[in-house]
C-alpha positions in Angstrom: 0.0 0.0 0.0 2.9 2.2 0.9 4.1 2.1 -3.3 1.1 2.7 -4.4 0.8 6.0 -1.8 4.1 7.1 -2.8 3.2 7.4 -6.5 1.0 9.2 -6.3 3.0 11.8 -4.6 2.3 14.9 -5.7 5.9 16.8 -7.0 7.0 20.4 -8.1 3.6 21.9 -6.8 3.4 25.5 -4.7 1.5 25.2 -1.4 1.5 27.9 1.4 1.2 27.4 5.3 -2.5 28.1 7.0 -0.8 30.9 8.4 -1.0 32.8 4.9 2.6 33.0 4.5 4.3 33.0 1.1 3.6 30.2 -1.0 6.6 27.7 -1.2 8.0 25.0 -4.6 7.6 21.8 -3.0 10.2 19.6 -5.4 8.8 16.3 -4.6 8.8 13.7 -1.3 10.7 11.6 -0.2 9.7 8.0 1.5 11.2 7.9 5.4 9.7 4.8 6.9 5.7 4.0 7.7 3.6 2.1 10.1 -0.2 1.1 10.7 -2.7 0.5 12.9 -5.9 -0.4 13.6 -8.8 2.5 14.5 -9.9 2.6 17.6 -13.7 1.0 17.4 -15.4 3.8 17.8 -13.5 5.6 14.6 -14.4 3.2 12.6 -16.4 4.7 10.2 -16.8 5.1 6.1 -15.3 1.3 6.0 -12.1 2.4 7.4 -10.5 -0.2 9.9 -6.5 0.6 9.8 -5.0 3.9 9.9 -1.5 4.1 7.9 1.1 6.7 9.1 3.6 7.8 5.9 6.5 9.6 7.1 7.9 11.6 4.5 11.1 14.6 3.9 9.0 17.3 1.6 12.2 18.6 -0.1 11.5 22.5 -1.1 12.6 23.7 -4.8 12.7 27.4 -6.3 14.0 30.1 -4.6 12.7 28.4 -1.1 15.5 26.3 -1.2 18.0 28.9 -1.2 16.7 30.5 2.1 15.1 27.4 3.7 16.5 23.9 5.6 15.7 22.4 2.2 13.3 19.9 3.8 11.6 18.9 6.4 10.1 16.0 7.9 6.1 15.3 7.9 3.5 12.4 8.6 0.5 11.9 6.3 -2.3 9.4 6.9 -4.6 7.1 4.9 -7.3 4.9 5.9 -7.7 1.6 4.8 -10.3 -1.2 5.3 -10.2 -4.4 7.2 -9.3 -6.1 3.8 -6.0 -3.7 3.4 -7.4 -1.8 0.7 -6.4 1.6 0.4 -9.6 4.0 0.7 -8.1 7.4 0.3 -6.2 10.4 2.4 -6.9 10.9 5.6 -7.6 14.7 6.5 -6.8 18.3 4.4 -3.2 18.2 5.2 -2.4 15.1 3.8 -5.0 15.0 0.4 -3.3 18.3 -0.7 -0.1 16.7 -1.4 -1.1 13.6 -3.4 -3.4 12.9 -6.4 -5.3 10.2 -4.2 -9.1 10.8 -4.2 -10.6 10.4 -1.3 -14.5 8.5 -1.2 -17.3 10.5 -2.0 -18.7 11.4 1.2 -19.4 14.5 2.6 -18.4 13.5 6.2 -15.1 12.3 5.2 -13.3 15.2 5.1 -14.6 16.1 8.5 -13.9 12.2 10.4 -10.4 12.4 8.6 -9.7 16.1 10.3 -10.4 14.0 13.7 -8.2 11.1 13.0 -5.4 13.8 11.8 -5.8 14.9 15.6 -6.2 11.8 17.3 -4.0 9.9 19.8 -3.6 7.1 17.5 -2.3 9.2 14.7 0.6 11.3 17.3 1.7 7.5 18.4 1.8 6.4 15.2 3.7 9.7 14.3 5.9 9.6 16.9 7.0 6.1 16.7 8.1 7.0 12.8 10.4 9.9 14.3 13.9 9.5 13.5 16.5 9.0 16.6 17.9 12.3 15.5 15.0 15.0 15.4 
């Protein structure tokens, strides 16, 4: 599932921060390491059943790179059913950098915006930290 994710990586796109700063050239990602777990029972909705955590380096192109780290290190989520099957990006954050669709429901933006901020998603996040940051 993690392939298939990473393909459809979006690359050489502009994006800004929420805070309305200046946009930024995102060059492309790059695949750090992943994990998964299963959803808590009572977040199992719209067929989801496992929550997969993709930590990836978003390496900045154009003139960001010149004044920037160069990259930085960030977790996006999917959902998947209890069969493994990928069903789509899991919150805003994470759909705006791949060309994933996710299911055509209007509450799934919403349920994916609360597994983004749940407990589940900052262990799985943390546990896919690098020893060094």
């Amino acid at each position: 599932m993690v392939k298939k994710v990473m393909s459809q990586a979006r690359a050489d796109y502009r994006t800004s921060a929420s805070d309305a700063s200046p946009e930024i050239q995102i060059d492309h990602l790059e695949l750090l390491g992943s994990g998964s777990a299963r959803l808590p029972e009572t977040s199992r909705e719209h067929g989801a059943d496992r929550l997969l955590a993709v930590l990836v380096k978003t390496v900045v192109g154009g003139e960001a790179a010149s004044y920037s780290a160069g990259s930085v290190n960030d977790v996006v989520f999917f959902a998947a059913d209890a069969k493994g099957d990928l069903l789509g990006p899991v919150g805003s954050h994470t759909a705006s950098r791949f060309d994933l669709e996710a299911p055509d429901d209007p509450d799934w933006t919403a349920w994916g915006e609360q597994i983004e901020d749940s407990k589940l998603a900052f262990e799985l996040f943390t546990c896919l930290q690098p020893a060094d940051s």
